[in-house]
N, CA, C and O atoms as a GROMACS GRO file, in nm:
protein
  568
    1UNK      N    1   2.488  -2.140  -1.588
    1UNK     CA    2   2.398  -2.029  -1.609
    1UNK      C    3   2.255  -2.065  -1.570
    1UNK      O    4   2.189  -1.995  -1.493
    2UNK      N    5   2.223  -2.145  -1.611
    2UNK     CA    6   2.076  -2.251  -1.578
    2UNK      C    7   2.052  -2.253  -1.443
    2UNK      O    8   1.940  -2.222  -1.403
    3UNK      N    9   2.145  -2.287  -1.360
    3UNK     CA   10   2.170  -2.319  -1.238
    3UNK      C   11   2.155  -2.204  -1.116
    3UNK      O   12   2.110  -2.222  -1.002
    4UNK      N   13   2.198  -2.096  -1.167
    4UNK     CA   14   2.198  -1.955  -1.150
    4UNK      C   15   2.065  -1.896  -1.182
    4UNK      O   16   2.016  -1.847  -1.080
    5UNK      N   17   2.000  -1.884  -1.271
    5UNK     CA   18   1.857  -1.880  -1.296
    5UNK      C   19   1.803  -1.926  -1.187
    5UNK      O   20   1.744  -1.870  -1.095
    6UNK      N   21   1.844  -2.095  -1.219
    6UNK     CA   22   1.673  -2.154  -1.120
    6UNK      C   23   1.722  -2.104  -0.948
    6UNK      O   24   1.632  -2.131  -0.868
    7UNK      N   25   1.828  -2.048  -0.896
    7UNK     CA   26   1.856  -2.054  -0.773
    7UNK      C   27   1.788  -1.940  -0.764
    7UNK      O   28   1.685  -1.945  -0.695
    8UNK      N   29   1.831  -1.777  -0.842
    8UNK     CA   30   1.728  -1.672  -0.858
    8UNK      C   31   1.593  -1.690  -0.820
    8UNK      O   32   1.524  -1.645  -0.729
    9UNK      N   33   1.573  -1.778  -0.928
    9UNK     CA   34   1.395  -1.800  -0.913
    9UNK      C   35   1.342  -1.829  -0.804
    9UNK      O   36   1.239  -1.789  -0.749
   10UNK      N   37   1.447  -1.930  -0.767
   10UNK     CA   38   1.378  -1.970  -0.641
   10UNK      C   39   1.353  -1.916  -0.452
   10UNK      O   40   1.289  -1.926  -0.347
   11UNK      N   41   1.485  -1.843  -0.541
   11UNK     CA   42   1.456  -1.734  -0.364
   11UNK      C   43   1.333  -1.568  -0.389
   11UNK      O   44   1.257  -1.507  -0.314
   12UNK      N   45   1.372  -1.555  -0.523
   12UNK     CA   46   1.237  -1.501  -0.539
   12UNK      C   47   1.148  -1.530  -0.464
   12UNK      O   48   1.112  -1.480  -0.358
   13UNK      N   49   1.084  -1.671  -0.559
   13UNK     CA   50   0.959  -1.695  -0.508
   13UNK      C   51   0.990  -1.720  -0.321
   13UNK      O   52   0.902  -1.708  -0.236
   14UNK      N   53   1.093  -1.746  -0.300
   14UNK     CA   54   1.073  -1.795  -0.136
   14UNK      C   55   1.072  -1.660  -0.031
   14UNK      O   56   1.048  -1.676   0.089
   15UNK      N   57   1.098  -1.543  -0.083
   15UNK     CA   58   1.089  -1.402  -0.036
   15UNK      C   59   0.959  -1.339  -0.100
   15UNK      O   60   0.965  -1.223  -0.058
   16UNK      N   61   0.871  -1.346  -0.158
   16UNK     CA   62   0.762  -1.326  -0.198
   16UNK      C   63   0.602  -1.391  -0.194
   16UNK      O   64   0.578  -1.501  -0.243
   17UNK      N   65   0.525  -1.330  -0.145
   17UNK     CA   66   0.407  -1.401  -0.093
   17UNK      C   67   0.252  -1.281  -0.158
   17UNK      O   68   0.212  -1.169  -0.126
   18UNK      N   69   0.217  -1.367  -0.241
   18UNK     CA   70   0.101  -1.325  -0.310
   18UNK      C   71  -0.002  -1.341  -0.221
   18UNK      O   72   0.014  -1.423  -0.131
   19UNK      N   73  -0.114  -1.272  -0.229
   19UNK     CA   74  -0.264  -1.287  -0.170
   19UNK      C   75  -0.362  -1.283  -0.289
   19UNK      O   76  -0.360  -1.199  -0.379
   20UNK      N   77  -0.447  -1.385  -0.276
   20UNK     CA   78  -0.534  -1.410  -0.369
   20UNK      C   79  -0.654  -1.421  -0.287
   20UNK      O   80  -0.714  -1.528  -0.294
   21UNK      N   81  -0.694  -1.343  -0.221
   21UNK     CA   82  -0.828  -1.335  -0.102
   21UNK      C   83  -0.915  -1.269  -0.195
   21UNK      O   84  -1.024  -1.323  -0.174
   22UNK      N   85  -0.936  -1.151  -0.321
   22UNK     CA   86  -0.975  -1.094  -0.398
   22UNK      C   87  -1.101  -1.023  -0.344
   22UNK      O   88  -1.215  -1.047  -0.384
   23UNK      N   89  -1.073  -0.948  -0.262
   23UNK     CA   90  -1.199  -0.868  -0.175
   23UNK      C   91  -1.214  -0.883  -0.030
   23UNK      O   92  -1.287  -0.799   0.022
   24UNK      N   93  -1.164  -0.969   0.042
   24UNK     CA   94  -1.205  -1.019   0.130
   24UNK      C   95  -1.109  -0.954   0.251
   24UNK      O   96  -0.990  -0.937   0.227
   25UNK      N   97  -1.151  -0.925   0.352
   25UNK     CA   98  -1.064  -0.852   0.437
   25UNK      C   99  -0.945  -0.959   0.483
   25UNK      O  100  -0.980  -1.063   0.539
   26UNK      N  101  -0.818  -0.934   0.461
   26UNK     CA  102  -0.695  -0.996   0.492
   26UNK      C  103  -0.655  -0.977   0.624
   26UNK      O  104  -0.594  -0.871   0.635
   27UNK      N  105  -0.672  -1.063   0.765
   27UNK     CA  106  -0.625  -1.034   0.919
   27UNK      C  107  -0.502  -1.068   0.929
   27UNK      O  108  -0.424  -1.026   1.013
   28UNK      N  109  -0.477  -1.158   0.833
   28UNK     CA  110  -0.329  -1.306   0.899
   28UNK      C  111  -0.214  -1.203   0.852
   28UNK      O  112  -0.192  -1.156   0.741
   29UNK      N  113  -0.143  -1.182   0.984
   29UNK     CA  114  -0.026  -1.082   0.960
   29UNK      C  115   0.114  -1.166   0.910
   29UNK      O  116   0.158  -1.270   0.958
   30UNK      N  117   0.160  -1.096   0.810
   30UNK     CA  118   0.292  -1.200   0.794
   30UNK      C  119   0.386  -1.075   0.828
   30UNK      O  120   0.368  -0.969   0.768
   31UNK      N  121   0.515  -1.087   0.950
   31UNK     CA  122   0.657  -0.998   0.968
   31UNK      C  123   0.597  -0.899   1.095
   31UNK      O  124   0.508  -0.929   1.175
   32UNK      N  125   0.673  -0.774   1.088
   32UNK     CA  126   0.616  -0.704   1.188
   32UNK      C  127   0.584  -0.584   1.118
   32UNK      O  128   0.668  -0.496   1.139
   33UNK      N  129   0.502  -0.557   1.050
   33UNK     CA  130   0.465  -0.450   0.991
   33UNK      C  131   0.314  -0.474   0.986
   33UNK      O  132   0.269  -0.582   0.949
   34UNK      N  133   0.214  -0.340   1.035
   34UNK     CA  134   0.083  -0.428   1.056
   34UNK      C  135   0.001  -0.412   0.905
   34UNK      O  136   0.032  -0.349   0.804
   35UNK      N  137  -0.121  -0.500   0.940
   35UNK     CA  138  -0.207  -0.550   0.825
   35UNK      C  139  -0.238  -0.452   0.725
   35UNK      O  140  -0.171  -0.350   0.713
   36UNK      N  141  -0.346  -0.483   0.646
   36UNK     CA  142  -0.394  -0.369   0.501
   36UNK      C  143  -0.471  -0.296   0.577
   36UNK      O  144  -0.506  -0.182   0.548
   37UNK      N  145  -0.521  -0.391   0.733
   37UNK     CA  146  -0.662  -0.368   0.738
   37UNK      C  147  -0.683  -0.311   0.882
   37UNK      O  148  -0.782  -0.328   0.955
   38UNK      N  149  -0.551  -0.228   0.911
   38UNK     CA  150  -0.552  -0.197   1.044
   38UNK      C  151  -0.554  -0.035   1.065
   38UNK      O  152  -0.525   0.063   0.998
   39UNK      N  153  -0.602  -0.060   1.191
   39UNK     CA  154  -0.668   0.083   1.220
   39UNK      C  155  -0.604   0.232   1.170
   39UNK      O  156  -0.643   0.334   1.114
   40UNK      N  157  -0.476   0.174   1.230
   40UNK     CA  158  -0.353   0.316   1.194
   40UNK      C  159  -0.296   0.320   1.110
   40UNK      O  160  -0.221   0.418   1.110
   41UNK      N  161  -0.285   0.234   0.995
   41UNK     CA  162  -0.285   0.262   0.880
   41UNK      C  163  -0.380   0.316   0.777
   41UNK      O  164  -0.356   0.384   0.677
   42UNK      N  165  -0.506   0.263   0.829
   42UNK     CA  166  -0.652   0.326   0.750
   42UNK      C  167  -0.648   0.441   0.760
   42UNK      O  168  -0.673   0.511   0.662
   43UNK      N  169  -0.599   0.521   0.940
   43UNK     CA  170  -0.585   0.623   0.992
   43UNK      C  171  -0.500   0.700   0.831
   43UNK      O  172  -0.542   0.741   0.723
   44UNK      N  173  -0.381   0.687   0.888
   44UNK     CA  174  -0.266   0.759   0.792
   44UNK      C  175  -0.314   0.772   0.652
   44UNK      O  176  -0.287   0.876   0.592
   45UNK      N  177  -0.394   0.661   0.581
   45UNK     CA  178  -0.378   0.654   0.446
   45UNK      C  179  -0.481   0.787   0.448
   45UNK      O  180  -0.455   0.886   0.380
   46UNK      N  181  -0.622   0.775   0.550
   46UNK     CA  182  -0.728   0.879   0.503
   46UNK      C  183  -0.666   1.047   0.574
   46UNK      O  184  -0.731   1.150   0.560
   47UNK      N  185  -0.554   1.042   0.634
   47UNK     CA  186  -0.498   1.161   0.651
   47UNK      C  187  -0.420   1.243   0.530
   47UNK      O  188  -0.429   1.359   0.491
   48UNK      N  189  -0.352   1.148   0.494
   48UNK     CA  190  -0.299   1.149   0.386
   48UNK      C  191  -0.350   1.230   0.253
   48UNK      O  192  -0.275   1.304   0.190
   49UNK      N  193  -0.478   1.209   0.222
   49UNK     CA  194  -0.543   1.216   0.170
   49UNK      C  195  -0.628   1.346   0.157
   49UNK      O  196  -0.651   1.420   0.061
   50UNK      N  197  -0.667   1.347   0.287
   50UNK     CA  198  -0.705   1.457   0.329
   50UNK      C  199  -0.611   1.581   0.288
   50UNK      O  200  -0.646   1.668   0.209
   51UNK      N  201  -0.492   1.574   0.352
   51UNK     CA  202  -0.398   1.678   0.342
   51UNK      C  203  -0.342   1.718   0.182
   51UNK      O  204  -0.300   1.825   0.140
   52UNK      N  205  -0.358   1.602   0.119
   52UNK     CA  206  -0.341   1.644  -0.034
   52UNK      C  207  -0.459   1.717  -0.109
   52UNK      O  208  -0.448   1.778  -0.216
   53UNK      N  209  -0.552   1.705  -0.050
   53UNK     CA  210  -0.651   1.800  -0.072
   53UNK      C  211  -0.713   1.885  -0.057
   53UNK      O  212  -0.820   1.926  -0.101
   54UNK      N  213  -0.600   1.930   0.047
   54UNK     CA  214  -0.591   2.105   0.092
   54UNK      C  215  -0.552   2.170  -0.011
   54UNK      O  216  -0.607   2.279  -0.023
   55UNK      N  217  -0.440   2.130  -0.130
   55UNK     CA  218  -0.382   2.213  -0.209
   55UNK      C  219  -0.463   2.302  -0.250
   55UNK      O  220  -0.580   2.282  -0.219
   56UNK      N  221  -0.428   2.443  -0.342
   56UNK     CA  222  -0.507   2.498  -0.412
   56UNK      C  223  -0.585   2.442  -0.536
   56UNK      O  224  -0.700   2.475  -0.564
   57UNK      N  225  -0.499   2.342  -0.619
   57UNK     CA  226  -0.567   2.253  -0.742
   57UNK      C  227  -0.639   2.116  -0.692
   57UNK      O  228  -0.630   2.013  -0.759
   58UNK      N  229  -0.678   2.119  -0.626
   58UNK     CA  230  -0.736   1.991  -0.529
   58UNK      C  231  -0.850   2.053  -0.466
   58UNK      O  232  -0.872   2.156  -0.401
   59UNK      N  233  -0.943   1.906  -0.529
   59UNK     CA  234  -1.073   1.967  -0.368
   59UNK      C  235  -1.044   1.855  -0.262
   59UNK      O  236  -0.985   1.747  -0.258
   60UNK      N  237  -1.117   1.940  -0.176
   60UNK     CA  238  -1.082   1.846  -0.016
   60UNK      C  239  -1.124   1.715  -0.045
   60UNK      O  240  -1.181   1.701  -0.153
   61UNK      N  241  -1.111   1.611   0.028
   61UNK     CA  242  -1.120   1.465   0.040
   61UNK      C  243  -1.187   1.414   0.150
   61UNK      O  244  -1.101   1.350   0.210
   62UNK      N  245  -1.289   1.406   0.208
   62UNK     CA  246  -1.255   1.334   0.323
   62UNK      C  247  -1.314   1.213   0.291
   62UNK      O  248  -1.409   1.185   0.219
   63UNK      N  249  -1.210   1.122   0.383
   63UNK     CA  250  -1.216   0.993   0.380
   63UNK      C  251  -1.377   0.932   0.479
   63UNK      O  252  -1.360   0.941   0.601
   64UNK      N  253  -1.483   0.891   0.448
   64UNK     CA  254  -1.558   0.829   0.558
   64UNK      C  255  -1.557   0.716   0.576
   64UNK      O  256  -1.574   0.672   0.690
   65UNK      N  257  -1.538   0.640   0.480
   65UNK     CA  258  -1.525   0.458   0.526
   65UNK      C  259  -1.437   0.410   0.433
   65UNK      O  260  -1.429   0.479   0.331
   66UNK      N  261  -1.370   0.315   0.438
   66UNK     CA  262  -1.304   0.204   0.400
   66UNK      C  263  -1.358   0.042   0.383
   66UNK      O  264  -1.359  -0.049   0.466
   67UNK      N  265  -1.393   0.044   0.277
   67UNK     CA  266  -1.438  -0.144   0.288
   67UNK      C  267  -1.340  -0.197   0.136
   67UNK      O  268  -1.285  -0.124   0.053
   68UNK      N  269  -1.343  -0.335   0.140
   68UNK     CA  270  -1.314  -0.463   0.044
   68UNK      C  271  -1.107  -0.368   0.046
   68UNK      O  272  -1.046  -0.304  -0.040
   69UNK      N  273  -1.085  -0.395   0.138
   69UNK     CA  274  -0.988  -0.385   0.166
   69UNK      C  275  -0.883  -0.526   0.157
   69UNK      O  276  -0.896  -0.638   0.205
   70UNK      N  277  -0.769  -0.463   0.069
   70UNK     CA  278  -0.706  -0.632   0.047
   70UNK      C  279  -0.554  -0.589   0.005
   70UNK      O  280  -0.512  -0.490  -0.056
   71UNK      N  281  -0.484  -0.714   0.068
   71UNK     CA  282  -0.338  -0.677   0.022
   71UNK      C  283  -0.324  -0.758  -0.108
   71UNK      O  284  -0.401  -0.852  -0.124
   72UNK      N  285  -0.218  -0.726  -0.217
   72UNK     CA  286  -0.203  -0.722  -0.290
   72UNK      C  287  -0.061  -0.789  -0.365
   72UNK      O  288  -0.036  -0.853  -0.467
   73UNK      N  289   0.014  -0.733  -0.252
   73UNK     CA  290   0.154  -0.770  -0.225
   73UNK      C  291   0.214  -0.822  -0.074
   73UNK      O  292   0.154  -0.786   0.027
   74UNK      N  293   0.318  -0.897  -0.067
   74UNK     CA  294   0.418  -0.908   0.030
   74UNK      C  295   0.505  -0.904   0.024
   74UNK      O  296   0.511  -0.944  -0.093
   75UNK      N  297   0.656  -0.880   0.063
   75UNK     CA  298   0.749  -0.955   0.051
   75UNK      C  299   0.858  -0.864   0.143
   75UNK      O  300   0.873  -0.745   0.169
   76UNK      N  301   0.934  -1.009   0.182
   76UNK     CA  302   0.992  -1.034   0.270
   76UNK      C  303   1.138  -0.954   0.317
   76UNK      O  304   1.165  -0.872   0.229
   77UNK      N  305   1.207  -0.952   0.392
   77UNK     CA  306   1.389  -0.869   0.343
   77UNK      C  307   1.433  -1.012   0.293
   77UNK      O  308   1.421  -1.121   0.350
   78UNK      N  309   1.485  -0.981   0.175
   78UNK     CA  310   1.573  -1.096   0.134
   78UNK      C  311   1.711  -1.076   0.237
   78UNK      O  312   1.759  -1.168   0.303
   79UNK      N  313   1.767  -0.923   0.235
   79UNK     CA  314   1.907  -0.959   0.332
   79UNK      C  315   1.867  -0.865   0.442
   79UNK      O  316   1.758  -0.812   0.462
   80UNK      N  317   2.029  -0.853   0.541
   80UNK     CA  318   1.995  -0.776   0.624
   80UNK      C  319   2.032  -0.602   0.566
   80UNK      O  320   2.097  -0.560   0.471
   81UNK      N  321   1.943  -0.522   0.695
   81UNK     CA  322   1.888  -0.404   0.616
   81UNK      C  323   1.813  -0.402   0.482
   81UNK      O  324   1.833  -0.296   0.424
   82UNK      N  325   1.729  -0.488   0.412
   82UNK     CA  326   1.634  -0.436   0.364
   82UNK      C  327   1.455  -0.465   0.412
   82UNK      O  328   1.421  -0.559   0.484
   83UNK      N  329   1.359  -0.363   0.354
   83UNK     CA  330   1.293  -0.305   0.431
   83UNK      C  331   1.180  -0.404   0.365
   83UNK      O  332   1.160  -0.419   0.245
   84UNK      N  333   1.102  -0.479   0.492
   84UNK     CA  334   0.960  -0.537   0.463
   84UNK      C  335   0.853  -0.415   0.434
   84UNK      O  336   0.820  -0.306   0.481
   85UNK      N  337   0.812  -0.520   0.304
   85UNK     CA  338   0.687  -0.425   0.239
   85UNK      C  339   0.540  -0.492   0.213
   85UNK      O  340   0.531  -0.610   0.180
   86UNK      N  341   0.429  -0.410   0.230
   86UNK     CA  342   0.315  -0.488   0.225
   86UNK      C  343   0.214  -0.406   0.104
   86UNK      O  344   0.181  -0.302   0.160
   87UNK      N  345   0.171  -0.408   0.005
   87UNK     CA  346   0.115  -0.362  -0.128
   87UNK      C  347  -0.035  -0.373  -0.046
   87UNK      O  348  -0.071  -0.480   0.004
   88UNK      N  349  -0.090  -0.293  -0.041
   88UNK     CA  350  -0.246  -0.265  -0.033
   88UNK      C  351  -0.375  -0.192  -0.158
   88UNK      O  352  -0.358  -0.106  -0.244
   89UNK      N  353  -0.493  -0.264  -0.123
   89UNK     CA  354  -0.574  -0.167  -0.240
   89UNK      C  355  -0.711  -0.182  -0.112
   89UNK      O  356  -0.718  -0.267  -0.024
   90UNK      N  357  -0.794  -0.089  -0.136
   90UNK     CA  358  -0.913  -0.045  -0.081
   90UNK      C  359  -0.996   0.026  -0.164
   90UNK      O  360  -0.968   0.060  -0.279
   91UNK      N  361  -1.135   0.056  -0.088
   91UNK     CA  362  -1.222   0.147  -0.145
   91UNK      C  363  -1.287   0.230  -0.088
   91UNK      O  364  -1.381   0.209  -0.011
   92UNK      N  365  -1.224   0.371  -0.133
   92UNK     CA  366  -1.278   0.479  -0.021
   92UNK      C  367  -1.391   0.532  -0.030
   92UNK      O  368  -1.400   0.608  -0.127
   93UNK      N  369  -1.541   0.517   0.072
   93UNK     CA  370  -1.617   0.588   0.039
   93UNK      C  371  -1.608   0.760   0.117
   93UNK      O  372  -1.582   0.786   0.235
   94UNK      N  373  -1.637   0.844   0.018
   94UNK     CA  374  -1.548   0.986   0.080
   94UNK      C  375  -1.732   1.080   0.083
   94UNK      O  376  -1.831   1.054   0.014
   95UNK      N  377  -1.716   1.166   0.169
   95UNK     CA  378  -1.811   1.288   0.222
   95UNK      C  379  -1.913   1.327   0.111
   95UNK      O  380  -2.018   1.389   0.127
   96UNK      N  381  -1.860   1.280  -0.005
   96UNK     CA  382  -1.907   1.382  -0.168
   96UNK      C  383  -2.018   1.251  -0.157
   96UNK      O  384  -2.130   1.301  -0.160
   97UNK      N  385  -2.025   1.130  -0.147
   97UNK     CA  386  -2.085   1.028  -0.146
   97UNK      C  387  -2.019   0.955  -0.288
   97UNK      O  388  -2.070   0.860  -0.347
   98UNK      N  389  -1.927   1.006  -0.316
   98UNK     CA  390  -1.817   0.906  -0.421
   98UNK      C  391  -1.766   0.810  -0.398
   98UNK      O  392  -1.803   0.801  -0.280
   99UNK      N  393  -1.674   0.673  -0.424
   99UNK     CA  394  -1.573   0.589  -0.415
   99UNK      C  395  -1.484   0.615  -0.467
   99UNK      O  396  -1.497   0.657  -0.582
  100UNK      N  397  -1.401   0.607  -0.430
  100UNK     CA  398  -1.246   0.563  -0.556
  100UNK      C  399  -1.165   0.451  -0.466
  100UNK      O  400  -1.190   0.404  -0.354
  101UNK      N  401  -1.095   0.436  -0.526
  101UNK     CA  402  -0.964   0.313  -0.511
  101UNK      C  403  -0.834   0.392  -0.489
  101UNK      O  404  -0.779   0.477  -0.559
  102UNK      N  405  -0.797   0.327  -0.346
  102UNK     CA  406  -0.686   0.400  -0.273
  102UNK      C  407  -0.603   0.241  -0.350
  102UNK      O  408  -0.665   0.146  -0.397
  103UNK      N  409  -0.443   0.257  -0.341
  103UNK     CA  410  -0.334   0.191  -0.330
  103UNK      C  411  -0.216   0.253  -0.267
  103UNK      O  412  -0.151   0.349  -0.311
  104UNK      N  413  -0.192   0.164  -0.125
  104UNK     CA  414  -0.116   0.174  -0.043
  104UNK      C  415  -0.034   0.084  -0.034
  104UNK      O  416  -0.053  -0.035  -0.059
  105UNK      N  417   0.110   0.156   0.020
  105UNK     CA  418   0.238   0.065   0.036
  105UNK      C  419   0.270   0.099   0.188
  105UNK      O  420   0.307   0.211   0.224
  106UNK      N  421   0.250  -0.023   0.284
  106UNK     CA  422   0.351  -0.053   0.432
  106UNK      C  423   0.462  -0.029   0.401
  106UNK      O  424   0.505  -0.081   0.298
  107UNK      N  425   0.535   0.046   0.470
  107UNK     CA  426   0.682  -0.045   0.494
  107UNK      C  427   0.726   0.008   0.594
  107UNK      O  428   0.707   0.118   0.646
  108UNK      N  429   0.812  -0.116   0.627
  108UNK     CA  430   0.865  -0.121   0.790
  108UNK      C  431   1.002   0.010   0.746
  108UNK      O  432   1.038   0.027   0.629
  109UNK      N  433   1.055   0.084   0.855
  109UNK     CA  434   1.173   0.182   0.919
  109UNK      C  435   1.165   0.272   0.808
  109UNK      O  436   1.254   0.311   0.732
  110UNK      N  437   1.048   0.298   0.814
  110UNK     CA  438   1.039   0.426   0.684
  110UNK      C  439   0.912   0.515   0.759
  110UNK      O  440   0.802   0.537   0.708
  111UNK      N  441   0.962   0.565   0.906
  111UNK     CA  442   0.870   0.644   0.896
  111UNK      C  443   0.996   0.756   0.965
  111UNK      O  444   1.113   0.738   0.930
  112UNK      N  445   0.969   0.847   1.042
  112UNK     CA  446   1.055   0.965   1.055
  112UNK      C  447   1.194   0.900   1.166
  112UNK      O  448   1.182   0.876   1.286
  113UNK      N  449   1.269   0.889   1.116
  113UNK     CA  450   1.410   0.814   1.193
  113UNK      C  451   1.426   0.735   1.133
  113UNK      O  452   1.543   0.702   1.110
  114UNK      N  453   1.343   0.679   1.089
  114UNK     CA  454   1.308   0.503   1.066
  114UNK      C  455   1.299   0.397   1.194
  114UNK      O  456   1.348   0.289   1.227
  115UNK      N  457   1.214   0.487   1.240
  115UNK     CA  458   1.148   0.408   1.402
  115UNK      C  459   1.085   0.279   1.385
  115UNK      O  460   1.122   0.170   1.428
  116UNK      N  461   0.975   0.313   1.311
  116UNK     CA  462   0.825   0.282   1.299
  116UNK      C  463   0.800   0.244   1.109
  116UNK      O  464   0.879   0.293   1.028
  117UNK      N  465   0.692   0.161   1.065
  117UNK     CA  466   0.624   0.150   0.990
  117UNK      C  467   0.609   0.285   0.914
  117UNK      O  468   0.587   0.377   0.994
  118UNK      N  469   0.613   0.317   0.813
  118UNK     CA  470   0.545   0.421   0.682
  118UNK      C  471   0.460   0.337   0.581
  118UNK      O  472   0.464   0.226   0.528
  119UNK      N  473   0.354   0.487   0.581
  119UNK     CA  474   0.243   0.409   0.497
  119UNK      C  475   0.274   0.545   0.358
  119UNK      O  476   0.332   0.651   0.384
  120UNK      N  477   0.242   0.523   0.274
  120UNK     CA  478   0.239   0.584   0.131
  120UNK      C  479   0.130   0.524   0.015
  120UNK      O  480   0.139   0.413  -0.037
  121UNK      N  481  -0.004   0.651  -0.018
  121UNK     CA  482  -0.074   0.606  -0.048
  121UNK      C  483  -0.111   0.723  -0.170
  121UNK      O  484  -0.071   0.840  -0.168
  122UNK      N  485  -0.210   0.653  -0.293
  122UNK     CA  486  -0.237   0.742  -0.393
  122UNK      C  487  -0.394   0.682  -0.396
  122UNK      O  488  -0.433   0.568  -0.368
  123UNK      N  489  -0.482   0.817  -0.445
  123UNK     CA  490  -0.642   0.748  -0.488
  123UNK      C  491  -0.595   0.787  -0.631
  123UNK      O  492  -0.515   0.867  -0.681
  124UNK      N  493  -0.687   0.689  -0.674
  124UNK     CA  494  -0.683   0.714  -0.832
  124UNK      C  495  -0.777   0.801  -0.889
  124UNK      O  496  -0.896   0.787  -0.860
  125UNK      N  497  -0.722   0.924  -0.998
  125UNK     CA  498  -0.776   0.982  -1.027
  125UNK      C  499  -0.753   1.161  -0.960
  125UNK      O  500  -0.812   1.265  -0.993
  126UNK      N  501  -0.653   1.140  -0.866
  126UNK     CA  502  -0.640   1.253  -0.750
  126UNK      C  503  -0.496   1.293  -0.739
  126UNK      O  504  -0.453   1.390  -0.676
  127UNK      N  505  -0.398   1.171  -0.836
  127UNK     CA  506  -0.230   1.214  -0.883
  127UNK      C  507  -0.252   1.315  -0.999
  127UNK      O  508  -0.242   1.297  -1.121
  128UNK      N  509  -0.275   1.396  -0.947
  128UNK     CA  510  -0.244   1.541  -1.072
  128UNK      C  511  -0.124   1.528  -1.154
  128UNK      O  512  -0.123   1.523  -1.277
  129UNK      N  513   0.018   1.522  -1.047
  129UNK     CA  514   0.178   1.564  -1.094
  129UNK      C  515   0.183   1.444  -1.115
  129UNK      O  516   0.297   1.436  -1.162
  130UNK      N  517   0.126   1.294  -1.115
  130UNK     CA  518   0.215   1.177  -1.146
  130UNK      C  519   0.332   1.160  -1.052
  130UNK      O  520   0.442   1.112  -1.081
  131UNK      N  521   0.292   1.208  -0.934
  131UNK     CA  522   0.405   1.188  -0.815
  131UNK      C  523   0.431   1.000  -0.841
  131UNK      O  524   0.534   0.932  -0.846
  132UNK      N  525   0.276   0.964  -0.853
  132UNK     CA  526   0.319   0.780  -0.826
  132UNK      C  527   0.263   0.712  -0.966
  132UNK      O  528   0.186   0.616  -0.963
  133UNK      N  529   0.318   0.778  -1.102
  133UNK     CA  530   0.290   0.728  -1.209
  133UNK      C  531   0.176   0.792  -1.269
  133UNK      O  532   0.127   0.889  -1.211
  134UNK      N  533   0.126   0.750  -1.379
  134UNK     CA  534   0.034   0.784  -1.430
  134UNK      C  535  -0.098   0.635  -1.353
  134UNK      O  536  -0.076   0.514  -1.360
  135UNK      N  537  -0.227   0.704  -1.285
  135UNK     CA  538  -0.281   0.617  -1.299
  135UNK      C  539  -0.241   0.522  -1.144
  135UNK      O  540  -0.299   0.414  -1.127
  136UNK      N  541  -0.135   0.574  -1.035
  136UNK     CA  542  -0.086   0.546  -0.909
  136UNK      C  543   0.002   0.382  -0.981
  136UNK      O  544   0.026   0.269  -0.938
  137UNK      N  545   0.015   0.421  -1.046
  137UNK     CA  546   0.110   0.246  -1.129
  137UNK      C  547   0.220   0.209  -1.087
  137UNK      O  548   0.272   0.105  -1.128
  138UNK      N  549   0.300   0.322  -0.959
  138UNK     CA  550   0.402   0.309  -0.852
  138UNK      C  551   0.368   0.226  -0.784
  138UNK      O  552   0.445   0.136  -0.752
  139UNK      N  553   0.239   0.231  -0.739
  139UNK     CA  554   0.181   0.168  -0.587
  139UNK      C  555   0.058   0.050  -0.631
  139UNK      O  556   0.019  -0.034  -0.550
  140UNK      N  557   0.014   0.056  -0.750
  140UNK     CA  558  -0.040  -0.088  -0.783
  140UNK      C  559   0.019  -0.161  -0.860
  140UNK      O  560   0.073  -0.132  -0.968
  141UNK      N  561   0.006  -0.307  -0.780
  141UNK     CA  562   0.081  -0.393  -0.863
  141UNK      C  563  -0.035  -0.476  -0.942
  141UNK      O  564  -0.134  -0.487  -0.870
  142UNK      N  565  -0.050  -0.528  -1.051
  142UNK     CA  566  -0.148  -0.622  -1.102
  142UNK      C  567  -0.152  -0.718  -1.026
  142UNK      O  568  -0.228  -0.811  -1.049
   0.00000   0.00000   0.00000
């Protein structure tokens, strides 16, 4: 049973890769899914965003900058067919001259077919329905 544990544990940890950069823009790509800190994902997340704030119970959003952008999470496919994922957090400065804190999730063959990369993102404070928890607690990890 012991034995079984520590083998668990250990591919855990060997499929999992923390970032402890704590603010600092993250470049070093690990897999093929791109960075926290790349263009077309910044793209998507502030589209994203945008479009959720067309609703009628929503005011508009727009995204103007992105800084202290940092991943959060990694980890790896442990087998075959499952899907590399990359945990992101940022800070959006938006049109109103506000900030908030976006948390975004990469993941690879999750976009329409499952071609391409999908990005999925919540600001905090802007989940009305708790689509991603109370508080986006789907998409941030401590």
């Amino acid at each position: 049973m012991i034995r079984a544990l520590t083998l668990a544990f250990a591919t855990l940890m060997a499929t999992t890769t923390f970032a402890a950069d704590h603010g600092q823009n993250r470049t070093t790509v690990y897999g093929d899914i791109p960075a926290c800190d790349a263009r077309g994902v910044l793209g998507q997340v502030a589209e994203k965003e945008r479009y959720y704030g067309q609703r009628p119970y929503q005011d508009l959003v727009d995204v103007v900058e992105f800084d202290h952008v940092r991943q959060t999470r990694y980890v790896t496919p442990a087998y075959l067919g499952a899907r590399e994922r990359r945990w992101c957090q940022a800070r959006a400065h938006l049109a109103t001259g506000h900030t908030r804190t976006v948390y975004y999730l990469i993941e690879s063959h999750a976009s329409f077919v499952g071609v391409s990369y999908g990005v999925e993102s919540c600001m905090a404070g802007r989940d009305l329905w708790n689509v991603h928890g109370g508080d986006c607690s789907a998409l941030r990890l401590w």
